[in-house]
C-alpha positions in Angstrom: -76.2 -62.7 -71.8 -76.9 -66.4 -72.3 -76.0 -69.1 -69.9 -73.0 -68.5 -67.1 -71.0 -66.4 -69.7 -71.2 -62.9 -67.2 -70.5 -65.1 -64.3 -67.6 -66.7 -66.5 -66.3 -62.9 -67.5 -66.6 -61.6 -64.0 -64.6 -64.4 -62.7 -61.9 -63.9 -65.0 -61.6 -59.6 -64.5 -61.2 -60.6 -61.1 -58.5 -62.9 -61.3 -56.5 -60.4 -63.6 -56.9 -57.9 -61.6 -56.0 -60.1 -57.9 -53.1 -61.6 -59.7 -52.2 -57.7 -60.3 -52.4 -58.1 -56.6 -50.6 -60.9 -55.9 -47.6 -59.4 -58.5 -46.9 -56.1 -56.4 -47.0 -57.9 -53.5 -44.4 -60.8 -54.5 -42.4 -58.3 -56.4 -42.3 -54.9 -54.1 -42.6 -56.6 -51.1 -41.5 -60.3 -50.8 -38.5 -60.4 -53.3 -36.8 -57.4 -52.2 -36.7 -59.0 -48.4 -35.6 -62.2 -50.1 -32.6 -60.5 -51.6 -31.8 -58.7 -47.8 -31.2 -62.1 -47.0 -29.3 -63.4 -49.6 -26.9 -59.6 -49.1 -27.7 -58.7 -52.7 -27.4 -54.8 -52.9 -29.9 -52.5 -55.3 -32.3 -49.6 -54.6 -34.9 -47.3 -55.9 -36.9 -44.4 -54.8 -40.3 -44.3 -53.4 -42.6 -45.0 -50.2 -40.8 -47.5 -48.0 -37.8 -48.2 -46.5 -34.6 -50.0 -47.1 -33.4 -53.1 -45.3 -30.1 -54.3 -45.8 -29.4 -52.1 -48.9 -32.9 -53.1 -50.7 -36.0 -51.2 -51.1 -39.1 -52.1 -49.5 -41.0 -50.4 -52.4 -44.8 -49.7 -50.1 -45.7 -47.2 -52.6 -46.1 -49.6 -55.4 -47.7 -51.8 -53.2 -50.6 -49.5 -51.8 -51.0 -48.4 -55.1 -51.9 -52.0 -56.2 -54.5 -52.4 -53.5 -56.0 -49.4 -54.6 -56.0 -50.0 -58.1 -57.6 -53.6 -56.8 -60.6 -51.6 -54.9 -61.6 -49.1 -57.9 -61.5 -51.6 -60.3 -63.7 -54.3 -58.5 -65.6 -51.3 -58.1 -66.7 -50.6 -61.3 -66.8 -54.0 -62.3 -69.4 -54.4 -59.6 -71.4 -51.0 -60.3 -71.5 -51.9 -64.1 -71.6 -55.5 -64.2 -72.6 -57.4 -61.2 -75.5 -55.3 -60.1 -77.5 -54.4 -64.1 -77.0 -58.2 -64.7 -78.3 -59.3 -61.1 -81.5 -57.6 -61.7 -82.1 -58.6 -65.0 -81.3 -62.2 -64.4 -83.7 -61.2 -60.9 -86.6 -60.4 -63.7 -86.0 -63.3 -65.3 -86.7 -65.2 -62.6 -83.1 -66.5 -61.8 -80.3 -65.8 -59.2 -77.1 -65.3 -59.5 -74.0 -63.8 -57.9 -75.2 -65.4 -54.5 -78.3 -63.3 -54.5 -80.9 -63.3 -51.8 -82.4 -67.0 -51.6 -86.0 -67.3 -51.8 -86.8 -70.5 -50.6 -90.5 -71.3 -49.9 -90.8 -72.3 -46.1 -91.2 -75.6 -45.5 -92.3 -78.5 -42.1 -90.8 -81.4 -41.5 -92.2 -84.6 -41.3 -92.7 -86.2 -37.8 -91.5 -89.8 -38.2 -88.9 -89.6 -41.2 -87.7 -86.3 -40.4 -87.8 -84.9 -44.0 -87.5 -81.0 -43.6 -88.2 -80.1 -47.5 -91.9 -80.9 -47.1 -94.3 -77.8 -48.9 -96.4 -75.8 -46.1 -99.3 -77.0 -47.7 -98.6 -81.2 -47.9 -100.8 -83.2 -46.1 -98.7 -86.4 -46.3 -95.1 -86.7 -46.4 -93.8 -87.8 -50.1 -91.2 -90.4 -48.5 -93.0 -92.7 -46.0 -96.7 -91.2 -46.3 -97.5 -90.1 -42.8 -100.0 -87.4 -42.2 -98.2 -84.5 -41.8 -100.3 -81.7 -39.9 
């Protein structure tokens, strides 16, 4: 669990599994209106309808977005989350975790707003900062 290699693993099941996605969609959905057009004839069974002698296969396709949902699931539940909190004990965050930024004040002539609560001058032009 060195370095970025979860965040470089996680990344990758989800592209697999949105190209999975992407497939159904471009191949139940978008070629089969494509060959309507064109006046191609072929058919098969299933949820959806048929449009100028090809079928609309929705089955296939709502099957897909399911798959999509469990699996990003899991991959969430059993990866995302136990390596969030350990990387959280470890004093690092990832995944886009909660920011915990200390609060800072800005300076009142430069206008630097990354000064610490507890400076007493400002670190680019020296002005007392209250």
């Amino acid at each position: 669990m060195r370095g970025e290699l979860i965040v470089i693993a996680v990344g990758l099941v989800v592209a697999l599994a949105f190209s999975n996605l992407i497939k159904a969609f471009t191949g139940d959905i978008v070629s089969p209106l494509i060959n309507a057009l064109a006046g191609n004839a072929s058919g098969k069974p299933g949820l959806g309808w048929t449009l100028n002698g090809h079928f609309i296969d929705l089955g296939d396709f709502i099957s897909a977005i399911i798959y999509f949902a469990v699996f990003m699931s899991v991959i969430y539940f059993v990866l995302v989350v136990p390596y969030r909190s350990y990387m959280a004990r470890q004093g690092t965050t990832v995944f886009g975790g909660p920011e915990t930024t200390p609060p800072t004040k800005t300076c009142p002539e430069c206008l630097s707003s990354d000064l610490p609560l507890a400076a007493t001058r400002c670190r680019y032009c020296a002005c007392v900062v209250s």
